[in-house]
ZAMARGU-4260 file (C-alpha; in steps of 0.2 Angstrom, whole numbers, plus 5000, padded with zeros to 4 digits):
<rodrens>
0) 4824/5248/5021 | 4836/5261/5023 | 4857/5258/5017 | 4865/5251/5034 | 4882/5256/5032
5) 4893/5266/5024 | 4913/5262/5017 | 4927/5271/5013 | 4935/5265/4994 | 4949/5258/5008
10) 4937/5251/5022 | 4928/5241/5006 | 4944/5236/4998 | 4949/5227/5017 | 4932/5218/5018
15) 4931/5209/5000 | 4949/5207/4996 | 4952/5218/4982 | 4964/5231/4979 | 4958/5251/4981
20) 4968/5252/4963 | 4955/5239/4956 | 4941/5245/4965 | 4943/5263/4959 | 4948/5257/4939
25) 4929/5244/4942 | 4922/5263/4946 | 4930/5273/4935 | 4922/5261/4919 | 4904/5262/4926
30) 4903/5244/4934 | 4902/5252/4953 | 4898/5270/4954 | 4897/5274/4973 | 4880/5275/4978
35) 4886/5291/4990 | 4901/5301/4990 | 4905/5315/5006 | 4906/5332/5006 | 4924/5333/5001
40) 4919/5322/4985 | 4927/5303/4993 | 4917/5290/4985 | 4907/5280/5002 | 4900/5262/4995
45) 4888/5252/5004 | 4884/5232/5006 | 4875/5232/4990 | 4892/5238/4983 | 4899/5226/4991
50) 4888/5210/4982 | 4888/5220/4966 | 4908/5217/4967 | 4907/5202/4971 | 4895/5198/4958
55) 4909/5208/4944 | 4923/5198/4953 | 4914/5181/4947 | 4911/5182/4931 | 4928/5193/4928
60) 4935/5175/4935 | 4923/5165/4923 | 4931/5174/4910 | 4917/5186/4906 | 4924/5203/4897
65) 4918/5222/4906 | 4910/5226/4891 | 4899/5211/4898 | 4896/5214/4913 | 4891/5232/4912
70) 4878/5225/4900 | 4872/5216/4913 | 4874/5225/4928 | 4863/5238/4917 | 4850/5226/4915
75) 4853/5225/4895 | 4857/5207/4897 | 4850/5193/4909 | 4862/5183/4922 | 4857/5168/4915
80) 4861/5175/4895 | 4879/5179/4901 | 4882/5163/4910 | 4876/5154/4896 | 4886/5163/4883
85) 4901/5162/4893 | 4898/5143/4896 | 4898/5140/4879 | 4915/5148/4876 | 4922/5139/4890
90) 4917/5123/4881 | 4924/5128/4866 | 4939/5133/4873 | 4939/5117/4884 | 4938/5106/4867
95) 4950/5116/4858 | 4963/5113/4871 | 4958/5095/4874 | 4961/5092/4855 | 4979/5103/4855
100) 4983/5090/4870 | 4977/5073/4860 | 4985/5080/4843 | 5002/5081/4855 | 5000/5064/4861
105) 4994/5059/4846 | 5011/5065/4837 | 5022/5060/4849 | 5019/5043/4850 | 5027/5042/4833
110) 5046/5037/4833 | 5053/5050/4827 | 5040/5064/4824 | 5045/5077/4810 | 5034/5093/4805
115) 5026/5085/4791 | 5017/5072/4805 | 5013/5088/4818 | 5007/5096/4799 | 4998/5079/4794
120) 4988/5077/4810 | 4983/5093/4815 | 4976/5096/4798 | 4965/5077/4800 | 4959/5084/4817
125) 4951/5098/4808 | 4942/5086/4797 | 4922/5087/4803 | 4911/5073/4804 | 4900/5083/4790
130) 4915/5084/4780 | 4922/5064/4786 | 4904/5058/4779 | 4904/5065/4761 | 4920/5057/4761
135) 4914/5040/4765 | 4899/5044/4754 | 4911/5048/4739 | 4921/5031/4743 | 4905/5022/4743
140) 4898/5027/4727 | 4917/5025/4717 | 4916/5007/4725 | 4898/5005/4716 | 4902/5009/4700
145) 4899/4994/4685 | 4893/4985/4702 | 4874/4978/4706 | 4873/4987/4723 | 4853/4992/4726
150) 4851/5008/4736 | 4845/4998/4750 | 4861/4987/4753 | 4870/5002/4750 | 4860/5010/4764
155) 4865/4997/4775 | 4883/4998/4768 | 4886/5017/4770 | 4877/5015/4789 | 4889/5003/4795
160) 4905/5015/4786 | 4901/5031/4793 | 4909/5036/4810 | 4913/5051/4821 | 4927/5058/4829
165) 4921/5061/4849 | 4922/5077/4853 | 4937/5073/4865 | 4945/5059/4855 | 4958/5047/4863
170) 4972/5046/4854 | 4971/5030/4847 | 4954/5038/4839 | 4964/5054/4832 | 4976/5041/4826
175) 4963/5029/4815 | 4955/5046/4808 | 4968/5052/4801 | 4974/5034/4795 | 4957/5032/4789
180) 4957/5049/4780 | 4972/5046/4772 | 4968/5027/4766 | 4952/5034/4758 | 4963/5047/4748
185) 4971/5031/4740 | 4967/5028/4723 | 4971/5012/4724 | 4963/5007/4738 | 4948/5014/4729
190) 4951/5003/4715 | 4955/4987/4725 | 4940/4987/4734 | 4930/4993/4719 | 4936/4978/4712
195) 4929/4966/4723 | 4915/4975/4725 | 4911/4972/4707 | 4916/4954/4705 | 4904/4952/4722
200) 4888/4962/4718 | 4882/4954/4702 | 4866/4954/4696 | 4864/4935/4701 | 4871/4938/4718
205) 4856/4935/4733 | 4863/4945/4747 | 4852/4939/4760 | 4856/4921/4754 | 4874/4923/4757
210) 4872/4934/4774 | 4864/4917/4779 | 4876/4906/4774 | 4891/4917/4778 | 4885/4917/4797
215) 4880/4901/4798 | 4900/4894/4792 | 4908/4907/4804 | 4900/4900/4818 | 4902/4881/4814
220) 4920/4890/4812 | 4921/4896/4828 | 4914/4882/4837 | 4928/4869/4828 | 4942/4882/4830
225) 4936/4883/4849 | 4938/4865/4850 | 4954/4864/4842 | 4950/4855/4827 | 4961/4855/4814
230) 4956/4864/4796 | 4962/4850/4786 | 4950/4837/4797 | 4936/4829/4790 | 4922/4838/4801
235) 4931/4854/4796 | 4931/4849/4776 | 4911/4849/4778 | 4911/4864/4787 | 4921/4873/4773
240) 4910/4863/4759 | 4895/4869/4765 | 4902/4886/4766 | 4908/4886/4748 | 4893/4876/4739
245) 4880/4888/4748 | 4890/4904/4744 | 4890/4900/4727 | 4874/4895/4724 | 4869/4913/4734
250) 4881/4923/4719 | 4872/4912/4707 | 4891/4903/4703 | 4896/4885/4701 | 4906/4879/4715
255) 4922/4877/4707 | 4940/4882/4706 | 4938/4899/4701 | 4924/4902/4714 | 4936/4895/4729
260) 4952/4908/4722 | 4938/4923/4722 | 4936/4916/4742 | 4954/4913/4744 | 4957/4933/4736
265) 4942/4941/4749 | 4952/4932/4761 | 4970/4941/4757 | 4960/4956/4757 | 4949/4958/4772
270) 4968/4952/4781 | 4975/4968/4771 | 4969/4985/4769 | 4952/4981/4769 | 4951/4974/4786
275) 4961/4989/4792 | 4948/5000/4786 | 4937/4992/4794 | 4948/4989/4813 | 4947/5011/4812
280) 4930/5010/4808 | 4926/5001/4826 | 4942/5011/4835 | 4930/5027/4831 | 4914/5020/4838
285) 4924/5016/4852 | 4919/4998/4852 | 4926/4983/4858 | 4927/4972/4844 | 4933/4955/4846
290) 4945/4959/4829 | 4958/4944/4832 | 4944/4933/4835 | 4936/4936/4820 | 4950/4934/4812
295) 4957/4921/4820 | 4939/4910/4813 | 4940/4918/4796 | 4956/4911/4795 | 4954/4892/4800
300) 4939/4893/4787 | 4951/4898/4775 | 4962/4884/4777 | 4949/4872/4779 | 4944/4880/4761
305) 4962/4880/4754 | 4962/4858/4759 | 4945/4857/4749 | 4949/4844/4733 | 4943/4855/4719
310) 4948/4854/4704 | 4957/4868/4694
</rodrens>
């Protein structure tokens, strides 16, 4: 089929919009060569021009560099290979910004934001999951040392501790990985929960024994808490019995006084820093956990526990 039409550099730069400046510099570079020129040597383009410029004027407006294009437009490189490429940067551009923006809001919901918090925050972003895993992985194994932790439990253990930052964050997500970043960078916090950890996983300690049992009191909790019974009430003094003779027959203890302190301690932890570690563990998966119920249970079992007659 033969070439239907003919254009001047002007006619061509009235029908697709574009200036006779652009056109000519598109020319000049090798991205349209006219396919005819006149006797006096004026560049004549044809429809095909046409599509091919509208073709360069896409992907110049997706972002795609000349260098490119002429790639393509020589047939060194597929459509689909540069849209592909291109789509990917747009992403990771896409995420970048989306992460500047959260780290603003992020810092800006401080009081009084200072350089240090901008510094603090920006730095946690950068933190990758990878890297945010061997951290936990590292807590995990100080918090096992001079403990009876099997690899299996501590499967379990590091499966429920290890989270991820979504690839466009809230800022309440941001917020509870830094927070979380920083509290695993505590020595003390280390210690304190290496501690309990300790004092817990004993080598008389059956942990599917007291899984059992610890499910079983925080639901009899919840049910009487529900009900509005009070912790000091007979039914709940059962409750809490149950709970503390079954517990420590499961860490292979006697159920007395210092048994009931070491419950009375886990309590005034998971309440403390503890339980904040784990509230940014859920805040990362984006769940909706029922935290203050939970806590609100734990605590009526723990007063029920605290009106238990046992003897010092």
């Amino acid at each position: 089929m033969g070439v239907k039409a003919a254009y001047s550099i002007g006619e061509l730069a009235r029908l697709t919009g574009q200036s006779v400046r652009r056109i000519r510099f598109y020319s000049d570079k090798g991205l349209l060569p006219p396919m005819l020129r006149t006797a006096t040597n004026y560049r004549l383009y044809t429809d095909t021009d046409i599509a091919r410029l509208d073709l360069i004027q896409a992907l110049r407006g997706a972002g795609v560099d000349l260098a490119t294009i002429q790639r393509l437009l020589t047939r060194r490189l597929t459509l689909k290979d540069v849209l592909q490429t291109r789509l990917d940067v747009l992403e990771a551009e896409i995420a970048s910004k989306r992460r500047a923006a959260t780290v603003l809001r992020a810092t800006l919901r401080l009081p009084n934001p200072a350089d240090d918090d901008l510094r603090r925050i920006w730095t946690m972003s950068s933190l990758s999951n990878q890297q945010m895993k061997a951290r936990i992985e590292a807590f995990i194994d100080d918090i096992s040392t001079g403990s009876s932790l099997n690899d299996d439990w501590r499967q379990q253990v590091l499966d429920m501790s290890i989270p991820e930052l979504p690839d466009d964050p809230t800022p309440e997500q941001l917020a509870a990985w830094d927070e979380l970043a920083t509290l695993l960078a505590d020595p003390s916090f280390v210690r304190e929960v290496q501690e309990g950890t300790t004092a817990f996983w004993t080598d008389a300690l059956d942990p599917e024994a007291y899984q059992r049992v610890s499910i079983e009191a925080y639901n009899a909790a919840a049910k009487a808490s529900c009900e509005g019974l009070s912790p000091d009430s007979a039914e709940a003094q059962t409750i809490a019995r149950k709970w503390f003779e079954g517990s420590a027959r499961a860490m292979g203890k006697t159920a007395d006084r210092g048994v009931l302190d070491w419950h009375l301690s886990q309590y005034d932890a998971y309440a403390g820093r503890l339980g904040r570690y784990r509230d940014l563990l859920v805040i990362l998966r984006g769940e909706t956990s029922p935290m203050a119920a939970d806590r609100e249970v734990w605590g009526w079992l723990n007063d029920a526990l605290k009106a238990l007659p046992i003897a010092s």
